[in-house]
Phi, psi and omega in degrees: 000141199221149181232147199212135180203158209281170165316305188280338158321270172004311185276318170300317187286332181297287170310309145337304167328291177268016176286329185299314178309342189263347187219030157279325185304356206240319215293345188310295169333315187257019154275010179277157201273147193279184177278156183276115156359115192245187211239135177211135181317144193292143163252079225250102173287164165312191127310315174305313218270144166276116172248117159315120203249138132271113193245108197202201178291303216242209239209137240249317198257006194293155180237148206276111152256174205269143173064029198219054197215193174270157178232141165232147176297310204251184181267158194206164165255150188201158216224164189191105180214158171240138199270112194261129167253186183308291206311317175291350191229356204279040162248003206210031152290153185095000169240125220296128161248188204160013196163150167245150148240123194236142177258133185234107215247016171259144160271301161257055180258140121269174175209147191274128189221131165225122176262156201222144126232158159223194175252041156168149208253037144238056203228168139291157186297170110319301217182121189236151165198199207198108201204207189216162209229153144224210197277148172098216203269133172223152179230144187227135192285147173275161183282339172216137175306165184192153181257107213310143196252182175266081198229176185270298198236158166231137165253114184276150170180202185190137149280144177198153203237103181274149185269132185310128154071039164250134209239095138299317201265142188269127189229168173247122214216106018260142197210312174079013160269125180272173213333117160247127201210137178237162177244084176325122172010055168078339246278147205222159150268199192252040184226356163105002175251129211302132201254101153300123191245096167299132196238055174305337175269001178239007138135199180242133167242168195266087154220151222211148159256126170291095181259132186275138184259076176247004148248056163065357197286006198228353146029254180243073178239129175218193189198147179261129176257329162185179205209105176228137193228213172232108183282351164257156151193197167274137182286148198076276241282159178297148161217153191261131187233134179277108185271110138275120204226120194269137174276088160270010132310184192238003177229159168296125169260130183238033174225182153196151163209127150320107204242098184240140200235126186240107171055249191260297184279144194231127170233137160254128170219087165294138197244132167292122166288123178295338140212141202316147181246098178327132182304164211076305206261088143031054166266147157299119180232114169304116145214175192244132162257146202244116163293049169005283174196158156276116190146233198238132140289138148241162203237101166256133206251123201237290165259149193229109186058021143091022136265137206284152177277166183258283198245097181285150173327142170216133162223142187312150106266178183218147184228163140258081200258148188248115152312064196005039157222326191262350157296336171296326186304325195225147178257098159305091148269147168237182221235134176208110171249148180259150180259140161205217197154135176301332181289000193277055207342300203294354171293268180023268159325309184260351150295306175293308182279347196227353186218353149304313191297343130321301210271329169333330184257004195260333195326292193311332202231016180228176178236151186218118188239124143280083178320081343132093141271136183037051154238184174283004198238011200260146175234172201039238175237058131080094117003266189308307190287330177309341177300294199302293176313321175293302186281017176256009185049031138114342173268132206274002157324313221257002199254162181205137223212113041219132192223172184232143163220173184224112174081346187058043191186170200270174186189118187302338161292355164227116208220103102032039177354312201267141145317121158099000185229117164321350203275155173283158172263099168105175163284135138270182186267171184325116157101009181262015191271318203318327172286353180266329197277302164318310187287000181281340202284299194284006175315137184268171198203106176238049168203168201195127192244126140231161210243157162250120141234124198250191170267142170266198196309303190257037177044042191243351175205159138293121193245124198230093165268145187230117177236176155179212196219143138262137143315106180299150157088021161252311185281145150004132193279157177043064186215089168296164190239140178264212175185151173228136177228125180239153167250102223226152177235135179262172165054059182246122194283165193189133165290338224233013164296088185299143188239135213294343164261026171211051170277351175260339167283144166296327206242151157311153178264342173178187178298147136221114180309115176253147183293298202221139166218160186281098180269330163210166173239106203290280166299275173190178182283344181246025173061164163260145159314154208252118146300082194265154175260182171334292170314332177100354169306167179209163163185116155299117188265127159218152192213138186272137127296154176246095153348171173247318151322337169265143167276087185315330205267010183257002187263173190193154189232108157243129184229133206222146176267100186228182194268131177267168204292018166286003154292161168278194203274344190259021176210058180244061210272150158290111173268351173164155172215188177191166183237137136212158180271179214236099174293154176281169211282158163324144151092012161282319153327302171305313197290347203267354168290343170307108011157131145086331200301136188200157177233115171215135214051042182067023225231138179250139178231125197243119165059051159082327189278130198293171196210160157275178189215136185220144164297173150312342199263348177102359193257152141306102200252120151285137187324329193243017189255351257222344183065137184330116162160209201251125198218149178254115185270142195228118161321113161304311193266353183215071227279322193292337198291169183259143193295140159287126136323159171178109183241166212200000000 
């Protein structure tokens, strides 16, 4: 079976390739899940007292590099602003501004800034001031203080005079927020008004309006910023879900209580933070959401420092809740695919040594696909990236070689650095999988798959019957569950592998034995929608060609029950799988009875040596293909000796 992808496939893989090559190596460490925000007495200023708010794009704790910002060829004047809409500012109209925060990325530039804000970016200043910047973050008093006004938007920004191909203006990258707009060397239209660019695909810049909290009035505010939670669980019961959650107050927060509202029913849970989330400053925070019902949910952050929110933080979710009788009922394997690709040095390395030394103990109760890009091992036109990408919601940045995913869906035990992706970053290294394998492991489940697959009369095909159950009244109303089927070969040798110390070379560097590869993929990666009978049985026919290149006694059939891609990229979950192997075919037992004769991995050996295998007609025949009848086994190393006759 031969696979074909186009040129321009290729070059997309070629990049891709090496973005993985450029970033896997650093990364282990920060696929570990970060800690959760622990608990400290609340600290509460006075009404007397001044707290500091930064109100922007970007985020108070971001960090500035050096030389990693905007530029112009030539020297120019350019403008720099960022757009505040209502939704960002309407908690803090009525509160006192004095000062910008501006970030500056030349180390040996200072640089002259006349800073600005209005309400529209032909509008009048509002509020202006002037001041001098170097590298990182600074902050400069405006010439007169002002009071945020009740308006739909304010644009904050600054004039500055750049020196040609000096990277001044700071951007934060990839970040995917709209406007942030720069003013190329002045550019006017023709009524004479200044041409603002928004530049949301080249990043955020870094400026914040400092707003004073000087009657206390801002107090106790936050935003959820994201959210991953585990979209199955058992009904009633809390599951712990990681909230990134910004302190936009002026006081540190320690409590927080959680709301998650299904329709009419609602459960609440304040959690004591073990230590405070600093005004400004971003943390992950474990708190639990409650299963409810299966369907679509919010997740409300309803007080803050055990004062009720007015207008709570809200974000959608969606659930699957399984009923404790009915999970009982059922056994969870999950799916842990691996990505790699032969142009890639580092699957080798990082396959044997670091993601085998895990899973190697996992073998029995998890199923394991190796996914083949842009390779002889990629299947239709490459699945898998296509895959990948769609669970990277379509950016190709976020993709990475050689990765993992578990179930195809998120898991708190791998808390992403990158946002919005299931993948693990990087390899870990031996024993940092195992708390993700486990917890996956306890995942509930309410449907069951298994697979038969036998032969037809002359071993020329597989025949794959698949049957199982859903449990009714659990999935989502109008919503099917699909299936996928693969035909998969373990111990398959391959010539064209690159190896990490002929990572500068053209040509493969030796043989490599792959654990498991995809030989055919029997539906599509997301499967056909699921047909149920009354009962919720289901049962399927698929049939294999049998190759001359596969090794009958290495195949093997997985079949996985999975959420199809009308889901978003973190909630396409697996709901169960199963393995089973390909039995070998009738008639090895006679051949293996034969005088000098012996079979192994499916390979014919005459007297120890390797041997052929030909019909009466003279044609070449695999051993295990070949069917009841009369066959001549032939010496390799010893064309003169004469064939065993051999019947079978």
């Amino acid at each position: 079976m031969k696979n074909y992808y186009t040129q321009t496939l290729s070059f997309v893989l070629f990049l891709l390739c090496a973005v993985g090559v450029a970033r896997a190596q650093h990364v282990w460490q920060n696929s570990l899940p970060q800690p959760a925000a622990a608990a400290a007495p609340v600290v509460r200023a006075s009404d007397s007292s001044e707290g500091k708010i930064y109100l922007g794009h970007c985020k108070y704790s971001d960090y500035i590099y050096p030389w990693d910002g905007l530029s112009q060829s030539t020297d120019c004047r350019v403008g720099v602003a960022v757009k505040l809409t209502r939704d960002m500012f309407k908690d803090y109209i009525g509160g006192e501004v004095k000062s910008l925060r501006i970030g500056w990325d030349e180390q040996d530039e200072k640089g002259e800034l006349e800073m600005f804000v209005r309400t529209s970016f032909d509008g009048e200043n509002i509020a202006s001031g002037e001041g001098m910047v170097a590298f990182g973050w600074n902050e400069l008093n405006l010439l007169e203080g002002f009071t945020i006004p009740d308006v739909d938007e304010l644009v904050v920004g600054y004039y500055t005079d750049l020196k040609a191909n000096l990277c001044c203006i700071p951007k934060f990258y990839p970040q995917d927020v709209d406007n942030s707009c720069f003013l190329y060397s002045g550019e006017t239209d023709t009524q004479g008004k200044e041409i603002w660019h928004d530049l949301k695909s080249l990043g955020t810049m870094a400026i914040m309006l400092v707003v004073h909290d000087t009657k206390g009035q801002f107090h106790d505010l936050a935003a959820v910023d994201d959210l991953r939670y585990e979209h199955i669980g058992k009904k009633g019961e809390a599951s712990a879900a990681i909230f990134t959650i910004t302190n936009r107050g002026s006081n540190p927060i320690s409590s927080l209580e959680m709301t998650t509202v299904q329709g009419e029913a609602s459960a609440s849970n304040e959690v004591k933070l073990s230590s405070s989330i600093l005004p400004a400053e971003s943390k992950r925070v474990t708190l639990p959401l409650t299963y409810l019902a299966s369907g679509a949910a919010q997740a409300r952050l309803t007080k803050v420092n055990g004062n009720a929110v007015a207008d709570p933080v809200t974000k959608d979710v969606s659930f699957i809740a399984v009923p404790s009788e009915v999970a009982a009922n059922y056994v969870f394997r999950p799916t842990v695919e691996f990505y790699g690709s032969e142009n890639s040095y580092m699957v080798p390395t990082y396959f044997d040594d670091y993601f085998m030394a895990d899973f190697q103990n996992y073998t029995d109760r998890m199923t394991l696909i190796n996914q083949h890009l842009d390779d002889q091992f990629m299947t239709g036109k490459n699945d898998a990236l296509y895959a990948m990408l769609s669970l990277c919601a379509g950016d190709s940045m976020k993709v990475f070689l050689p990765n993992l995913s578990i179930d195809r869906t998120d898991y708190l035990n791998n808390v992403s650095p990158v946002a919005g992706t299931p993948f693990l970053y990087g390899i870990p290294y031996p024993g940092m999988a195992t708390g993700m394998y486990d917890a996956a492991l306890q995942r509930p489940t309410f449907a069951s798959v298994s697979v038969v697959p036998t032969w037809n009369e002359d071993n020329s095909k597989i025949l794959i019957d698949v049957t199982g159950d859903v449990a009714p009244g659990v999935m989502p109303e109008g919503e099917n569950l699909n299936l996928t089927v693969y035909l998969m070969e373990k111990e398959v040798v391959s010539d064209s592998q690159k190896f990490w110390d002929d990572k500068e070379g053209e040509l493969p560097a030796s043989t490599y034995t792959h654990y498991n590869v995809i030989r055919e993929l029997l539906n599509s990666y997301w499967g056909k929608a699921l047909t149920l009978e009354a009962d919720g049985s289901f049962s399927k026919h698929f049939e294999a060609r049998m190759y001359d290149d596969y090794n009958p006694a290495n195949l093997s059939v997985i079949a996985i029950i999975n959420r199809g891609p009308k889901n978003d990229n973190l909630s396409r979950e697996i709901i169960n799988s199963t393995e089973a192997a390909v039995p070998v075919p009738a008639g090895i037992e006679s051949l293996e009875m034969a005088r000098g004769l012996e079979v192994r991995d499916g390979e014919a050996f005459l007297d120890g040596a390797p041997a052929e295998v030909y019909d009466l007609a003279g044609q070449r025949v695999q051993l295990l293909r070949g069917g009841h009848g009369v066959y001549l086994v032939k010496s390799k190393v010893r064309p003169e000796a004469p064939a065993l006759k051999v019947a079978f």
